[in-house]
C-alpha positions in Angstrom: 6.8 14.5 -8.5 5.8 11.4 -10.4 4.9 8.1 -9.0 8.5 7.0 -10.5 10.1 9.2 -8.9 9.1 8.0 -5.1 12.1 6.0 -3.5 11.2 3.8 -0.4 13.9 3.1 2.2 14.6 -0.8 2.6 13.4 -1.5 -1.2 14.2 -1.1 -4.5 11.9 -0.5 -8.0 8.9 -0.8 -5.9 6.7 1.6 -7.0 7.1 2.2 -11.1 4.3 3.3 -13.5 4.4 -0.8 -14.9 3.5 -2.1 -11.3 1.8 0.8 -9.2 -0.9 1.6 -12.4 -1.7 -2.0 -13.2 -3.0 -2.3 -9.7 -5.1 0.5 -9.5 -6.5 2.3 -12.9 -5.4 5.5 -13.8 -7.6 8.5 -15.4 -6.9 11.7 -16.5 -9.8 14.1 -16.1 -10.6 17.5 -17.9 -8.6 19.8 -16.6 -5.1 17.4 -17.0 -5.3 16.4 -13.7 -4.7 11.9 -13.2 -6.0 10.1 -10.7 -6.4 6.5 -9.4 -9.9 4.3 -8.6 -8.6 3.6 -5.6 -12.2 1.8 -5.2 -11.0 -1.3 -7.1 -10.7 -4.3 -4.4 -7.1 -5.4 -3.8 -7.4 -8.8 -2.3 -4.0 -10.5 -1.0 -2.9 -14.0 -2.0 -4.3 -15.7 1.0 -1.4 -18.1 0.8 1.2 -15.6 2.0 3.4 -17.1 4.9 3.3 -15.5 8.4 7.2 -14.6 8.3 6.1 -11.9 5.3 4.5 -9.6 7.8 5.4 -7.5 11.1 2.6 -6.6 13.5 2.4 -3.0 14.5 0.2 -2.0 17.5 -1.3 1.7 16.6 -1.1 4.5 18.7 -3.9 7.1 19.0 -2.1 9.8 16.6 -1.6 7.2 13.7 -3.3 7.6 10.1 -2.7 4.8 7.6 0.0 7.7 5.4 1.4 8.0 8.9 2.0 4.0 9.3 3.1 3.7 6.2 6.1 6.2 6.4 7.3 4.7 9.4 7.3 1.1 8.0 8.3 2.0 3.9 9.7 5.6 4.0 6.4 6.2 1.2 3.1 8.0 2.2 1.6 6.7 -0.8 2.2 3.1 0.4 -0.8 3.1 2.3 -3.0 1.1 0.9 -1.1 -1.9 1.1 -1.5 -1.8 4.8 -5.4 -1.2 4.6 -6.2 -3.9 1.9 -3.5 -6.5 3.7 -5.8 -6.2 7.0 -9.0 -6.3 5.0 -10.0 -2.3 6.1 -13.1 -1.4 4.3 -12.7 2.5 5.3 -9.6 3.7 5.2 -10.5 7.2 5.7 -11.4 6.5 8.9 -8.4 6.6 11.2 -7.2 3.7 12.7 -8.5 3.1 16.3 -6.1 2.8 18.8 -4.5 -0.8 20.0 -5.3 -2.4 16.4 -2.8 -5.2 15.7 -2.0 -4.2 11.8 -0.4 -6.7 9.6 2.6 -4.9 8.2 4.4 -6.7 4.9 7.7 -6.4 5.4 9.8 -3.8 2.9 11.8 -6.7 1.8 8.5 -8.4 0.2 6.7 -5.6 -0.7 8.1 -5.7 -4.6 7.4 -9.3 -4.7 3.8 -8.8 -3.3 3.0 -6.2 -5.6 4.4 -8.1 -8.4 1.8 -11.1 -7.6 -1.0 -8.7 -7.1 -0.6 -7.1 -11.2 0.1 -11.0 -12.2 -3.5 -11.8 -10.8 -5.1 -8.3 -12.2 
């Protein structure tokens, strides 16, 4: 499956090779696999209005992948959760009874968009 390829319930042309690579670099190693330096430091506009985001209260089972199905139908989704609450280990689950800020589906493209304008 390629990134372009991924659909998202709620939202439309969010995740395309021209948005989705621009934010995080992509390499292609030795043996033809690609992968993304996911160690690049997304930072949010700061000046995004409250209405933008829900608020999701996580339950001891949840992993980042997890939250983000839920919320965009994606896995790979994700990271927009852990940069937008400013996680700096997102390998580590999510303790239970955070309050996550959740973008909305509806904004997602437009965030996105914002984030490769400011790359």
């Amino acid at each position: 499956m390629k990134i372009t390829d991924i659909k998202i319930k709620g939202v439309s042309d969010i995740i395309t090779s021209e948005n989705y690579e621009n934010i995080f670099d992509i390499y292609n190693d030795e043996n033809g696999f690609y992968y993304y330096n996911l160690l690049k430091k997304v930072d949010f506009p700061l000046d995004l209005d409250a209405s933008v985001f829900d608020y999701y209260l996580t339950k001891p089972i949840d992993t980042y992948p997890n939250i983000s199905y839920n919320f965009y139908g994606s896995v790979v989704l994700w990271w927009i959760i852990v940069a937008a609450n400013n996680i700096d280990n997102p390998m580590e689950q999510p303790k239970a009874g955070t309050l996550l800020k959740i973008i909305k589906p509806i904004y997602v493209s437009s965030v996105l968009s914002r984030l490769t304008e400011n790359d």
